[in-house]
C-alpha positions, 0 to 999 in steps of 0.5 A: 768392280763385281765380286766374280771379276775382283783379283785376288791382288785385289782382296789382300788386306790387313785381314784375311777371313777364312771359309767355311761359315758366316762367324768364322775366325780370321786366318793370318796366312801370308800371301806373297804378291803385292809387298804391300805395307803391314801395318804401323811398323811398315816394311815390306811385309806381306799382307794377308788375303780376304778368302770371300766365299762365306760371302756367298751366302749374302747373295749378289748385292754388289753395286749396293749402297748402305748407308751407316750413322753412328757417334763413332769419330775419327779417330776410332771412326778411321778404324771403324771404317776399315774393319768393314774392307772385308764385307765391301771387298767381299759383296762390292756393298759401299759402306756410306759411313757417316759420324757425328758427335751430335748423334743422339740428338739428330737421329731423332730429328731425321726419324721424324723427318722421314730421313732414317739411315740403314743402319744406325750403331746405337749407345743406349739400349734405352734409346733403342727401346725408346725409338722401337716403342715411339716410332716403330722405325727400326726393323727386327733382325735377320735370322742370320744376325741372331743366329751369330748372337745366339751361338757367340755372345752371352745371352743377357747381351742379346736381352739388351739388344731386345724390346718386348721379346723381338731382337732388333740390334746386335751387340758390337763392343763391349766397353770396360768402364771401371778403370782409373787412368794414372801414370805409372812413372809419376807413380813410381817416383812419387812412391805410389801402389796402385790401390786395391780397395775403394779405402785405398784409393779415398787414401792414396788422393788424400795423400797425393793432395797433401804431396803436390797441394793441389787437387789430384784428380782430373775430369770432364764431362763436356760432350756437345749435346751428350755433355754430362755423360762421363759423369753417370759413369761415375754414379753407376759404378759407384750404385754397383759399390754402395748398394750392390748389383741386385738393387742395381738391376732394381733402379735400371728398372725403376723398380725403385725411384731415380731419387730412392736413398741408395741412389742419393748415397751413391752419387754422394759417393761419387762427390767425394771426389768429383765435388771435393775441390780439394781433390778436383779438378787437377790443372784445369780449375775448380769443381765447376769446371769439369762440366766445361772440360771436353772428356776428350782432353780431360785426362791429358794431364797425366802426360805432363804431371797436373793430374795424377788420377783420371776415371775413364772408360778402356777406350779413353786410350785412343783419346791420348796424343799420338806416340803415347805408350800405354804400358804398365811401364809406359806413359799411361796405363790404368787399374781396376776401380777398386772396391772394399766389396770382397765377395765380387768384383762389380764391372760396369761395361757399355756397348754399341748395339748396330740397329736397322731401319730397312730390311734389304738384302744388302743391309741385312747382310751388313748387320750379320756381318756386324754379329760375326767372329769375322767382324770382331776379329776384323775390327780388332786387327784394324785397331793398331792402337788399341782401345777396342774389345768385344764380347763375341766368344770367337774373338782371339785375344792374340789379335787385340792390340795391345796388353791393355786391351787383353787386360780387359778381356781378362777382367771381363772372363774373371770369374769374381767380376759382376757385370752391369750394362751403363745403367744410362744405356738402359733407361728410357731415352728421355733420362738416360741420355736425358735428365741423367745427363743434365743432371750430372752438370747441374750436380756438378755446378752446385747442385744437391744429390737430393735435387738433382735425382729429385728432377731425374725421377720427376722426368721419367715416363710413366709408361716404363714405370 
């Protein structure tokens, strides 16, 4: 169905974006007809319509095909795909969506098989850099698509998105990696504060394993072939701890070696945990097994009392089993990790970033749509569950899912948090989601701090030194 010919019953959608512009704000309004069902709650509530002239700018694309690769798995892939109804609906482009878990590693073999996708939505900006540098296969971004960047994101999002000062990849969510997931019920009837120091927290677990004699903390870091990725998390929010943001921004650039002595603390830091088996691994076996347990289900323990305490990323909310209540007073819910810094408040955050390997019309209307306020705000109302936020500045808070989801859009605006991209994400691709990565399980298996940042630093390619 052309756009010109689309009914208007056919527009109405769980979203309505408004005229007026390529990065315009969503518009609520309820439109009567259809009586189609709202969202999660059901009823007969009636849905909102898509108003399809900011479209126009794209041209006649209609009857087009742009075909999208991505990491991105059900169930958070489902919601990916219906923030896209808007763009489909509106320019009668099919969106050929295609996720895997195996996408680091197979999106290389299909770029050197000749057999790239449209558009790819890429984890790592190192891996952009890497791909950018290597094959020359993906293509800058339109005008349009770094206009909407320039006006609505923060500039040093846009430098990620950047390889040797042509932008190439548009920022997408913004991730809030600094969180420990706990339950607030076991909590309160253990008697428990939400710790508000690194000190507190090395206190609280050490308490807790004398409580329940038995290791406190749960982990995983089996990921296919990304295993071992949870585990830099760790690392690098403990470098923006141990040695600070600035020496951060120096190992990212490896302006210092991968095995440099605050990089050694930090991840001896880290082990204080992970590698202390009287702390780890809470109901799925000792140290070694956090490199075998999915990341997935890692934190599943806090629903049925194994586990008290799980690091993950604000997304790890949508790994939990349907019906789960993330609350402050709920089932789960998550805190700030803390820090005994007082003068900042280090945040590490992540992000996927939607890179281009053709320059059609129809893929580079696809790629602005991606950098606008109408995407972000499309992708929010298409997340019921909650576990997405964006960095986009016209992104309304009111449409984020859940409270836990504005609490991470309120410590993104706090004025007293740093924040670092994934240090991982920055590397050069063979570390970053290389070397980085297997170095975590052998770390994990048994060996040292020093050697295993020893190997990291001998694998780094001396043309990015």
């Amino acid at each position: 169905m052309t756009r010109s010919t689309m009914s208007r019953a056919g527009r109405r959608r769980a979203m309505a974006v408004a005229a007026g512009g390529a990065s315009l704000a969503l518009v609520l309004a309820a439109c009567s007809g259809d009586g189609g069902d709202g969202g999660d709650g059901g009823g007969d509530t009636a849905t909102p319509e898509i108003d399809c002239a900011p479209y126009e700018e794209f041209g006649d694309i209609d009857g087009t095909e742009v075909h999208v690769y991505t990491s991105i798995v059900d169930p958070e892939g489902a919601t990916m795909q219906a923030s896209f109804e808007p763009f489909t609906e509106c320019t009668g482009v099919t969106i050929d969506y295609e996720a895997s878990r195996e996408f680091e590693a197979q999106l290389l073999v299909r770029i050197q098989a000749g057999n790239s996708p449209d558009i790819a939505f890429l984890p790592q900006p190192g891996l952009l850099r890497t791909i950018v540098e290597d094959t020359g296969a993906i293509v800058p971004a339109p005008d349009a698509t770094a206009a909407n960047v320039d006006e609505f994101f923060d500039p040093a999002l846009k430098e990620y998105g950047t390889v040797d000062g042509t932008f190439y990849a548009a920022p997408m969510d913004a991730n809030v990696k600094s969180y420990v997931w706990y339950s607030p019920t076991a909590f309160e009837d253990a008697g428990y504060e939400v710790p508000e120091t690194w000190t507190e927290l090395l206190d609280l677990t050490e308490q807790m394993a004398s409580d329940i004699d038995g290791p406190p903390w749960c982990a995983g870091v089996e990921s296919g072939d990304a295993t071992g990725w949870p585990g830099t998390d760790w690392v690098e929010d403990m470098m923006l701890r141990t040695a600070g943001p600035e020496v951060y921004d120096q190992w990212v650039a490896h302006e210092i070696p991968f095995n440099d002595p605050q990089v050694v603390e930090a991840f001896d830091a880290a082990g204080e945990i992970l590698k202390n088996p009287d702390y780890v691994n809470a109901g799925l076996g000792g140290v070694d097994s956090i490199a075998t347990t999915p990341w997935t289900d890692a934190g599943f323990g806090l629903l049925d009392g194994s586990c008290y305490l799980h690091r993950a990323a604000n997304f790890y909310q949508t790994q939990f089993p349907e019906g789960t209540n993330v609350a402050e007073d709920g089932d789960v819910f998550a805190f700030y990790l803390p820090t005994d810094q007082t003068d900042i408040r280090p945040v590490e955050i992540g992000g996927t970033f939607a890179a281009a390997f053709d320059d059609r019309p129809e893929v580079q209307a696809f790629q602005t749509y991606i950098s606008s306020a109408d995407w972000a705000n499309a992708k929010a109302l298409a997340t019921p569950n909650g576990g997405w936020v964006n960095a986009n500045k016209q992104l309304d808070p009111e449409n984020l899912a859940t409270d836990f989801d504005k609490l991470s859009a309120e410590i993104l605006g706090d004025p007293a948090s740093v924040t670092r991209f994934d240090a991982s994400d920055l590397m050069p691709g063979e570390v970053g989601s290389g070397t980085f990565w297997t170095a975590i399980v052998e770390w994990l298996t048994g060996a040292s701090s020093q050697d295993v940042t020893d190997t990291v630093e001998a694998s780094w390619p001396a043309s990015t030194s």
